[in-house]
Residue, then its C-alpha position, 0 to 999 in steps of 0.5 A: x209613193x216610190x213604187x207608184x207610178x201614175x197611170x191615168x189622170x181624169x178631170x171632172x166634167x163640169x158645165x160651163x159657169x156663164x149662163x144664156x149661152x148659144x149652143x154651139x158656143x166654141x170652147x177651147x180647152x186649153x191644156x198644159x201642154x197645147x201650143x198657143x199658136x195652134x189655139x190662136x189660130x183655131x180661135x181667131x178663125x171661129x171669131x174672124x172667118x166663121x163670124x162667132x160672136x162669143x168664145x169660151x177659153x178654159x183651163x186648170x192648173x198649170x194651164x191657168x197662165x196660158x189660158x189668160x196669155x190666150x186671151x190678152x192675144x185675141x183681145x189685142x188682135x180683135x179689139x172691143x171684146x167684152x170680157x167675163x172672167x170665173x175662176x173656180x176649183x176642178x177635181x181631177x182624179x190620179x190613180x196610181x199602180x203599185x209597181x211593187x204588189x204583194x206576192x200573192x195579192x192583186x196589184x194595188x191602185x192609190x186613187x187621189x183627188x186633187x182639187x185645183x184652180x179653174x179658169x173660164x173666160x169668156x169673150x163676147x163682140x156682144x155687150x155683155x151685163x156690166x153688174x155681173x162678178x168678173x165683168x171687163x169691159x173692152x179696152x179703149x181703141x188708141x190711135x197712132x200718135x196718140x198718148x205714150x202711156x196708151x201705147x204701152x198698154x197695147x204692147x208698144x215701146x215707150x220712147x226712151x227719154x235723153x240720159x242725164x249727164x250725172x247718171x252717165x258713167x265714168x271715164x276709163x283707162x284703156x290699155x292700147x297694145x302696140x305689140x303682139x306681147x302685149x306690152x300696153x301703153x296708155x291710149x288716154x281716157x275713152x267716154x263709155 
């Protein structure tokens, strides 16, 4: 494969795996290489300004994490989505170009199919059929002041709980230089 180089990668096109849906549905499509500000801010933009009421987020291979990072942002920003979740494989096409071919022979092309894992998610202000595989509810709303544990959930900060006096550490020597040599003396013993 040292005298490959990768000249073009295809993916399978295929429907998306929800059925009923409107069709002028918005699909983002997420890429390993798209920045998610740029998607968020498209997407919040259907669902606040344009009124959409469903969204389909999908991505492959090593876009799986950020299409999930997509949506947890959107449910979190919107609150009371409806979620449905299908995982499945896509086949994506490599072809290859011999940088090294034959003297009098054509160049040589490797096609290669790789199968790799798929995600689509689909997010309703609609409910969605609670029976069907991959179903979430929307999360429960917390209000301010309300519980510590719901809070966390939602991406704030645990107050943090009084240190216990055996788990403080012990008290250390420190060194006090009196002079620019650097001849020390003891200064006593410091909490840190």
């Amino acid at each position: 494969m040292e005298n490959f180089r990768k000249v073009r990668t295809s993916e399978e096109e295929m429907p998306l795996p929800f059925s009923d849906l409107p069709p002028d549905v918005v699909e983002m499509k997420v890429k390993e290489g798209s920045k998610i500000r740029n998607l968020m801010n498209f997407a919040m933009a259907q669902m606040e300004l344009k009124g959409r009421r469903q969204i389909v987020f999908s991505g492959c291979g090593r876009a799986v994490t950020k299409t999930i990072t997509c949506v947890e942002i959107m449910k979190r920003k919107l609150g009371g989505l409806h979620q449905v979740t299908k995982v499945r494989y896509k086949t994506m096409l490599e072809v290859w170009e011999n940088q090294d071919p034959p003297p009098n022979g054509p160049a040589q092309n490797l096609t290669v199919h790789k199968n790799v894992p798929s995600i689509c998610i689909l997010l309703s202000r609609d409910p969605l059929d609670p029976n069907q595989m991959g179903y979430q509810p929307p999360e429960p709303r917390h209000e301010a002041g309300g519980d510590t544990l719901g809070s966390c959930a939602k991406g704030l900060k645990r107050p943090l709980l009084p240190p216990h006096e055996e788990l403080l550490p012990k008290k250390l020597q420190v060194q006090v230089s009196d002079s620019p040599r650097g001849s020390g003396t003891t200064a006593g013993q410091l909490d840190h």
